[in-house]
C-alpha positions in Angstrom: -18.3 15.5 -15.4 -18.8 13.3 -18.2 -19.5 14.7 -21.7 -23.5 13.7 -22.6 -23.0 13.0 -26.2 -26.8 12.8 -26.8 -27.2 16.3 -25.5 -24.4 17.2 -27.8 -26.7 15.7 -30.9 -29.7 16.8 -29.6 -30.9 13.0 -29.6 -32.6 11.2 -26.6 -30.6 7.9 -25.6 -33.4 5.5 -27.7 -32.1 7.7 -30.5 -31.8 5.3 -34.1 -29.1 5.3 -35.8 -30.9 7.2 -38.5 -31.9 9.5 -35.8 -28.5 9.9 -34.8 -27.1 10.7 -38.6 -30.0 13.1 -39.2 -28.9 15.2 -36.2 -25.4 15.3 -37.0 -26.1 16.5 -40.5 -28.1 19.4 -39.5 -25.9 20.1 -36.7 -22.7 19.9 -38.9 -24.2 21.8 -41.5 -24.8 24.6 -38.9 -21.7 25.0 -37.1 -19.6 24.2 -39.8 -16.8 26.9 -39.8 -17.3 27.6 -43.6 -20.7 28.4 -42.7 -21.0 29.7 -39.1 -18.4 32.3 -38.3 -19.3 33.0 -34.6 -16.4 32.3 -32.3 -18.6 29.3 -30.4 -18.9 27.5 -33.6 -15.4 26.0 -34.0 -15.9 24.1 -30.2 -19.9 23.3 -31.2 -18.7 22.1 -34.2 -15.6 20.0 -32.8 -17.9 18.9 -29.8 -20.4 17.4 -32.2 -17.9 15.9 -34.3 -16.7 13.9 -30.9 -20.3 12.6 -30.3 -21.5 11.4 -33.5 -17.8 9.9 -34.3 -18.4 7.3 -31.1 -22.6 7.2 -31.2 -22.1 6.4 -34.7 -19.9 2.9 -34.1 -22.0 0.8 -32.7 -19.1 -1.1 -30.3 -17.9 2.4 -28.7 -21.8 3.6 -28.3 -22.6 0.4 -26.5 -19.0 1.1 -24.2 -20.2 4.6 -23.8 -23.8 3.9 -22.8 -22.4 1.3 -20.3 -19.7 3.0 -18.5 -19.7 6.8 -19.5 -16.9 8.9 -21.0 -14.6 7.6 -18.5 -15.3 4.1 -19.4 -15.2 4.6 -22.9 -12.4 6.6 -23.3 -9.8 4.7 -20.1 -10.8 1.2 -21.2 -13.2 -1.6 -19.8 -11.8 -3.4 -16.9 -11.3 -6.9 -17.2 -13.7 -8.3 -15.3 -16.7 -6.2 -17.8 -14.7 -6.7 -20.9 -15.0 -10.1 -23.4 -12.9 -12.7 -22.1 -11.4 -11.1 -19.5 -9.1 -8.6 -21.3 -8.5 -5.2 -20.9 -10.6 -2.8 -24.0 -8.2 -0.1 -24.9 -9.6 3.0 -24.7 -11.0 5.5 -27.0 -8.7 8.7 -28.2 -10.9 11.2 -29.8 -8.9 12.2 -33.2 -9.6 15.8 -32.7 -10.0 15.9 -36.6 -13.6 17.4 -37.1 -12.7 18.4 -40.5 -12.3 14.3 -41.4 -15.4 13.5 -40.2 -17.1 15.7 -41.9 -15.5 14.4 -45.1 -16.1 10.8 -44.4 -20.1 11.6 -43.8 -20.8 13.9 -47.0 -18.4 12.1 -49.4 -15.4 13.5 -51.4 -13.1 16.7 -50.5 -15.4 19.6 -50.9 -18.9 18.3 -49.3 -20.7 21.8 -49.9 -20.4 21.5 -53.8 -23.4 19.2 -52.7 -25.2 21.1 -50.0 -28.0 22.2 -52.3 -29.1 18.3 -52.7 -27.9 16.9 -49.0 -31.5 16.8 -47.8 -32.8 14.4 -50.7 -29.8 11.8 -50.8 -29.4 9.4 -48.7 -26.1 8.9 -47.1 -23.8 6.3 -47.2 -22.0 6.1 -44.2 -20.6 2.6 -44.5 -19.0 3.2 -47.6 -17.4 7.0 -47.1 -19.4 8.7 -49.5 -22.6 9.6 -51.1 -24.6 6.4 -52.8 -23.7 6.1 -56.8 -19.9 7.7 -56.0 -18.8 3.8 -56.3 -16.8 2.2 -53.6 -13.5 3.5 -51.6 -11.0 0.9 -50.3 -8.8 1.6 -47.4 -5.5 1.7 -47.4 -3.6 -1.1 -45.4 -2.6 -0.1 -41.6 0.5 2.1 -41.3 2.5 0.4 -38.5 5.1 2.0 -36.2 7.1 1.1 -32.7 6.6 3.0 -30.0 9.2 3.0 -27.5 9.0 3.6 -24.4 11.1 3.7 -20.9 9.7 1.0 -18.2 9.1 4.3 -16.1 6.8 5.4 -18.7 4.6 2.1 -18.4 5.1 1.8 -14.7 3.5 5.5 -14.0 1.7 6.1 -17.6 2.7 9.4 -19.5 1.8 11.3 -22.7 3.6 11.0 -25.9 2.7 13.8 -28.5 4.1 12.2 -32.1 4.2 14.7 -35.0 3.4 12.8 -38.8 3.8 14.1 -42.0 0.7 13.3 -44.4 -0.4 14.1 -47.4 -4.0 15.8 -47.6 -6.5 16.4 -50.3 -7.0 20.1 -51.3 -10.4 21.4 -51.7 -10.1 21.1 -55.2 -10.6 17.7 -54.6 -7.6 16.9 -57.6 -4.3 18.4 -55.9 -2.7 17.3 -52.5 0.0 18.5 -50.4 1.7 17.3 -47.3 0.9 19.0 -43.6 2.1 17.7 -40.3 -0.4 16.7 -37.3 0.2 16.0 -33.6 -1.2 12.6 -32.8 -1.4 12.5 -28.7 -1.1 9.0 -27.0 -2.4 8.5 -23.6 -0.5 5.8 -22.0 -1.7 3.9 -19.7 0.1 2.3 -16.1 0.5 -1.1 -16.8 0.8 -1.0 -20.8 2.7 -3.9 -21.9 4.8 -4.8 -25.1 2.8 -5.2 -28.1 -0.1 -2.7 -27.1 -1.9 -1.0 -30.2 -2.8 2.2 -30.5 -4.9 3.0 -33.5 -5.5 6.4 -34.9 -8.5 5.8 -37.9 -7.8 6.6 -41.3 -5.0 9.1 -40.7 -2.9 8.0 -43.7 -2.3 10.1 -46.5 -5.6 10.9 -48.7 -6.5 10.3 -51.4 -8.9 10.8 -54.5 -9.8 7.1 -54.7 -9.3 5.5 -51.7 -10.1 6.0 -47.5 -6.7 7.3 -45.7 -5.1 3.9 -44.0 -5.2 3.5 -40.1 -1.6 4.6 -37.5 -0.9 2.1 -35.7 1.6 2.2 -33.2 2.9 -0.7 -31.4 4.6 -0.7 -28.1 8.0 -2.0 -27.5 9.9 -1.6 -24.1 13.3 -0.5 -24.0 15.5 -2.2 -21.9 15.9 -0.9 -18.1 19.4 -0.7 -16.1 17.8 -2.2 -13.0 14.9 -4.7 -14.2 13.2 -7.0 -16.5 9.4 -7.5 -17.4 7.6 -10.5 -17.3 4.0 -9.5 -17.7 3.1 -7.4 -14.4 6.0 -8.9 -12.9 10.0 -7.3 -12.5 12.5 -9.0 -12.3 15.9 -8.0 -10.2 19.5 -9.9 -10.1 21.2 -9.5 -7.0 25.4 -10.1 -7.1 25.6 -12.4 -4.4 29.0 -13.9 -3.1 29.3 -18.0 -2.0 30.0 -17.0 1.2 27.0 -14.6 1.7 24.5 -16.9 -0.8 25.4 -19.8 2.2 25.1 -17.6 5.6 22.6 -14.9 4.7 22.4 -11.7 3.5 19.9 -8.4 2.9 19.4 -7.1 -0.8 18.9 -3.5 -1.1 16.6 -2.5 -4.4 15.2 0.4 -5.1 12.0 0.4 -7.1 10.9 2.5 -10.0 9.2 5.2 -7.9 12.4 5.9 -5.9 12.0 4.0 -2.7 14.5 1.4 -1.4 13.8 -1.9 -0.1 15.8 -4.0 2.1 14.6 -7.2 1.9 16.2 -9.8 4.4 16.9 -13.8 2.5 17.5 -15.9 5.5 17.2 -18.7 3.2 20.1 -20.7 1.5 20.3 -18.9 -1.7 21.0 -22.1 -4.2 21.6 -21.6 -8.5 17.5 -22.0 -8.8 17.0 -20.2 -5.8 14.5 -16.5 -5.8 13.0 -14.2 -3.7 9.6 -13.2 -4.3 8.4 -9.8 -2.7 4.4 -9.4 -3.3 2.9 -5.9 -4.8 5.9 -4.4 -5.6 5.7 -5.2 -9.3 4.1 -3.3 -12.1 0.7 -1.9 -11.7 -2.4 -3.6 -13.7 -3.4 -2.2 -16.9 -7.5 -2.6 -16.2 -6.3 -1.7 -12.0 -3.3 0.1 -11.6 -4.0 -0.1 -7.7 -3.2 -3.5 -8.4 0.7 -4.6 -8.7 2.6 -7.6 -9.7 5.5 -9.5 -7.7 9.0 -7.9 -7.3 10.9 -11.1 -8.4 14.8 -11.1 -7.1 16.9 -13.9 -8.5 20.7 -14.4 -7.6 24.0 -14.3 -9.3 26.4 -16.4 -7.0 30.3 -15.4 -7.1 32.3 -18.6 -6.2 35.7 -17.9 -5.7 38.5 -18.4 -8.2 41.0 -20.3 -5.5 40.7 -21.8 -2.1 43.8 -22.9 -0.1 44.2 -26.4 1.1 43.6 -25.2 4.7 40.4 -23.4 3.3 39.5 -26.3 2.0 39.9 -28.2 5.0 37.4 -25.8 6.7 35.1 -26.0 4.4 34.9 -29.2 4.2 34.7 -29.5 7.9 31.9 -27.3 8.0 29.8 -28.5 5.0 30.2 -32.4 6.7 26.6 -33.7 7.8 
């Protein structure tokens, strides 16, 4: 079942956005782990995090209210997102802790506890009003490579990053590792983005830059990619390119086709086999072509009776 993210906050779904930043600062301030020690805290606490990080962005809240959790977080089909293109789906940072930080302002929000309820927030600028102004870091970009089997049947990648992270003291840093889990989806193509907010090293001054990591394909033994479609080259000799022959492939999820080309197989000559492609991204019950193109062996040397023959039988 989906997770109701207004239940999580308390709110009703006509909640403001006021409304929505109130609850989460009574609600963080009392689950907080500093402050709560009960064992239930920690998931109330992480749970309420998740909510107010997508009901607080305006573009996830409207994906969420639209299509639910599954929606939000697998991506809007094509046919309900803008211009017809795939929305890549939400991953949930699992970094309670950073939202926290982001909301109150600066490295040790309960310094300021004792005055939360008479300031006023600002959210759009990471901190609390008079602090001054935080700029973010530019994106960190990095390739992520992956096997056409993994973008054919969609996998998880768990990526470990070294960062460096603010102490309490708010003055002194030092550098821990995270897991960052990617979800990837069938039909992901080359030069899909996969953002992870602001989880660049911290600092006093500035908000931690955005991961980024960019899909590259590596290359495959048996095909090519064009878009949703593969590509396959067949060895064909002269003789079998001119009387007929049947091309044995098998596909990425280990079944073999033999597929019969009755036809003359010429230089520009290719077979196209229907749905056995790669699976859509927004419809992964949906597949591309299987595309099978022809390398033709002519021989080295004919005889001059060979010749002959051929000749004879290539006459109209």
């Amino acid at each position: 079942m989906d997770q109701d993210y207004y239940a999580a906050l308390a709110v009703n779904r006509n909640a403001t956005d006021q409304d929505i930043k109130k609850a989460y600062r009574r609600l963080a301030l009392k689950y907080h782990p500093h402050t709560n020690c009960e064992t239930a805290a920690s998931e109330k606490f992480n749970q309420i995090s998740e909510a107010y990080d997508v009901l607080s962005d305006p573009r996830k809240k409207a994906t969420y209210d639209k299509f639910g959790e599954e929606g939000l977080k697998g991506g809007i089909p094509p046919e309900c997102g803008e211009n017809g293109a795939w929305t890549t789906g939400y991953i949930y940072h699992e970094n309670p802790e950073k939202i926290f930080r982001d909301f109150f302002g600066g490295n040790n929000p309960f310094a300021d506890f004792h005055i939360e309820d008479k300031r006023e927030v600002n959210i759009r600028f990471g901190g609390l009003q008079g602090r001054g102004i935080k700029k973010q870091d530019p994106p960190i970009e990095r390739d992520l490579h992956l096997a056409l089997e993994d973008l054919f049947f969609g996998c998880t990648k768990k990526i470990k990053i070294s960062r460096r992270v603010m102490n309490e003291d708010g003055h002194t840093s030092s550098i821990k590792d995270k897991i960052l889990t990617i979800s990837v989806k069938p039909g992901w193509k080359q030069g899909t983005r996969i953002t992870f907010e602001k989880e660049g090293d911290q600092g006093p001054n500035s908000i931690p830059a955005d991961i980024v990591f960019i899909v590259q394909e590596k290359s495959h033994a048996r095909f090519s990619r064009q878009q949703n479609d593969l590509i396959y080259t067949s060895q064909v000799f002269l003789e079998k390119a001119l009387t007929g022959l049947s091309v044995e492939v098998e596909t990425l999820d280990g079944r073999l086709l033999c597929i019969p080309i009755n036809e003359i197989v010429h230089p520009k000559y290719s077979k196209v086999v229907p749905g056995e492609g790669m699976p859509f991204c927004g419809n992964p019950s949906q597949r591309g072509d299987l595309i099978i193109q022809f390398d033709i062996h002519f021989p080295e040397k004919l005889s001059p009776e060979k010749k002959i023959l051929i000749k004879q039988a290539l006459t109209v």
